[in-house]
C-alpha positions in Angstrom: 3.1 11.8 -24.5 3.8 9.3 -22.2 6.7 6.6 -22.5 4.8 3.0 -22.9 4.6 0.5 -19.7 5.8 -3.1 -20.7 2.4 -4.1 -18.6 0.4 -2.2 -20.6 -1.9 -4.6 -22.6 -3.4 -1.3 -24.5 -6.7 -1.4 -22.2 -5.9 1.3 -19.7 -5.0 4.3 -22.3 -6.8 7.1 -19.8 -4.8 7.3 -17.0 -4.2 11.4 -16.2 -2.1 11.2 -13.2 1.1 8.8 -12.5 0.0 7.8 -9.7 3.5 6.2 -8.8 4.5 8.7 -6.2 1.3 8.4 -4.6 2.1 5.0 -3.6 4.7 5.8 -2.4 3.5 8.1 0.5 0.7 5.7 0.3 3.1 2.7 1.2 4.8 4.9 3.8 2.0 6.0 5.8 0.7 2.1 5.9 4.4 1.6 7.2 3.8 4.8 9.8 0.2 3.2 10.8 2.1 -0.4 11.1 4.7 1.2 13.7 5.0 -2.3 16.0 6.5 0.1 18.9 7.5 3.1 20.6 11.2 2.0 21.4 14.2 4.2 20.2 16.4 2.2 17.9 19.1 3.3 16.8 18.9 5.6 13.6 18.2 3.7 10.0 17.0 0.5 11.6 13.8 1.2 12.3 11.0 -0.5 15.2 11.7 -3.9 15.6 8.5 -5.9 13.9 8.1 -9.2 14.5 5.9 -12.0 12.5 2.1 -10.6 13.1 3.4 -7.0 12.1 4.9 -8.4 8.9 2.1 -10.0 8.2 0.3 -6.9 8.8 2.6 -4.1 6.3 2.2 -7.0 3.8 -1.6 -7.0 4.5 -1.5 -3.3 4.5 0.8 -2.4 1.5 -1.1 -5.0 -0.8 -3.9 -3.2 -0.1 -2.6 0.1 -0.4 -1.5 -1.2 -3.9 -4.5 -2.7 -5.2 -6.1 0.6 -4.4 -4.0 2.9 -5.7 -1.2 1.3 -8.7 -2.0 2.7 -11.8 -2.2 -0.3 -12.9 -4.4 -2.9 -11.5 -3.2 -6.6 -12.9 0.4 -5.8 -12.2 -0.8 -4.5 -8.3 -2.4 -8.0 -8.1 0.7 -9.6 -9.4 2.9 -7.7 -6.6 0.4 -8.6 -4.5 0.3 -12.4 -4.8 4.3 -12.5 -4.7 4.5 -10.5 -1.7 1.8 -13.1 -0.2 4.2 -15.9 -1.1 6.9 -14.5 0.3 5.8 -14.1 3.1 4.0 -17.5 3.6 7.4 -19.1 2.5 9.3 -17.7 5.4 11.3 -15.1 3.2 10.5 -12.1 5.7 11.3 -14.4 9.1 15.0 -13.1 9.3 14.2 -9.2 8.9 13.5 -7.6 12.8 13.0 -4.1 11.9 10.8 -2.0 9.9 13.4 -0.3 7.5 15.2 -3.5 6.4 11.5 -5.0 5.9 10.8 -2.1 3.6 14.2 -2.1 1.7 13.7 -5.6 0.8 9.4 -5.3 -0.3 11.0 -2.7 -1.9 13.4 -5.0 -4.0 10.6 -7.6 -4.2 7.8 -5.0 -5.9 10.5 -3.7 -7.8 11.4 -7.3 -9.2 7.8 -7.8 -10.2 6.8 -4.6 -11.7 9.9 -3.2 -13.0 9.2 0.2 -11.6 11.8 2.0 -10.4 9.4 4.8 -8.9 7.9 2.4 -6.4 9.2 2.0 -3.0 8.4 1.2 0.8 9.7 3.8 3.1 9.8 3.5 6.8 8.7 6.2 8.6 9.3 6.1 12.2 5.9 6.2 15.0 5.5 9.9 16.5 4.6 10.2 19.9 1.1 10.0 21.0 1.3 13.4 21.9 2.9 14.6 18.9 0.6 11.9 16.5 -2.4 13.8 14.5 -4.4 10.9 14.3 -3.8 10.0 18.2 -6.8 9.8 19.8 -7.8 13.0 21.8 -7.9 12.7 25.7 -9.1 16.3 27.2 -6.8 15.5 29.7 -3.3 15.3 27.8 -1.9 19.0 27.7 -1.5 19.6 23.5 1.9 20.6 22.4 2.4 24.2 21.9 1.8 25.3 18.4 
């Protein structure tokens, strides 16, 4: 059996998968996608975002959230604080991607009291090295 949510109003009895690690890479490939450039920084700080690609991993893990949570009022809720946040100047001081996502991180945490849920950064590949890069005929492919 599974241990009772405190956000569980006794609605939503039939969910068959936690989905909380699927956020999770969820979140982290919205943070991958968000990648604001190709610069090397050093190790653990992550790309250097500024205010349009905040607004944009906000944009993007809301929706990633409202899409995928397990459970849709507290997504909303994380949502709307996130929103706030953000409109309120909280994020202005944070310059790179893995401090951003430590401290959504925090703030999701804060709202939904779920430990599971987290915002990773994940550093840009190179275009060459990048799956979902387009395909030019021209680039040589990496060797497999």
């Amino acid at each position: 059996m599974l241990p009772r949510n405190p956000h569980d109003d006794g609605k939503r009895q039939d969910w068959k998968w936690v989905r909380h690690g699927w956020v999770g890479a969820w979140v982290a490939a919205v943070l991958l996608l968000c990648g604001a450039s190709q610069a090397q920084m050093p190790r653990g700080m992550g790309e250097p975002v500024d205010a349009a690609a905040r607004a944009k991993i906000v944009d993007r893990v809301s929706a990633a959230l409202n899409e995928h949570y397990v459970f849709p009022d507290v997504a909303k809720k994380m949502e709307t604080s996130l929103r706030q946040k953000l409109k309120a100047g909280a994020y202005n001081q944070l310059t790179h991607s893995a401090e951003l996502a430590d401290v959504l991180t925090r703030d999701l945490r804060e709202v939904s009291k779920d430990k599971h849920l987290s915002v990773r950064y994940a550093p840009s590949q190179p275009p060459e090295l990048d799956p979902n890069a387009a395909k030019d005929p021209a680039t040589p492919r990496p060797p497999t």
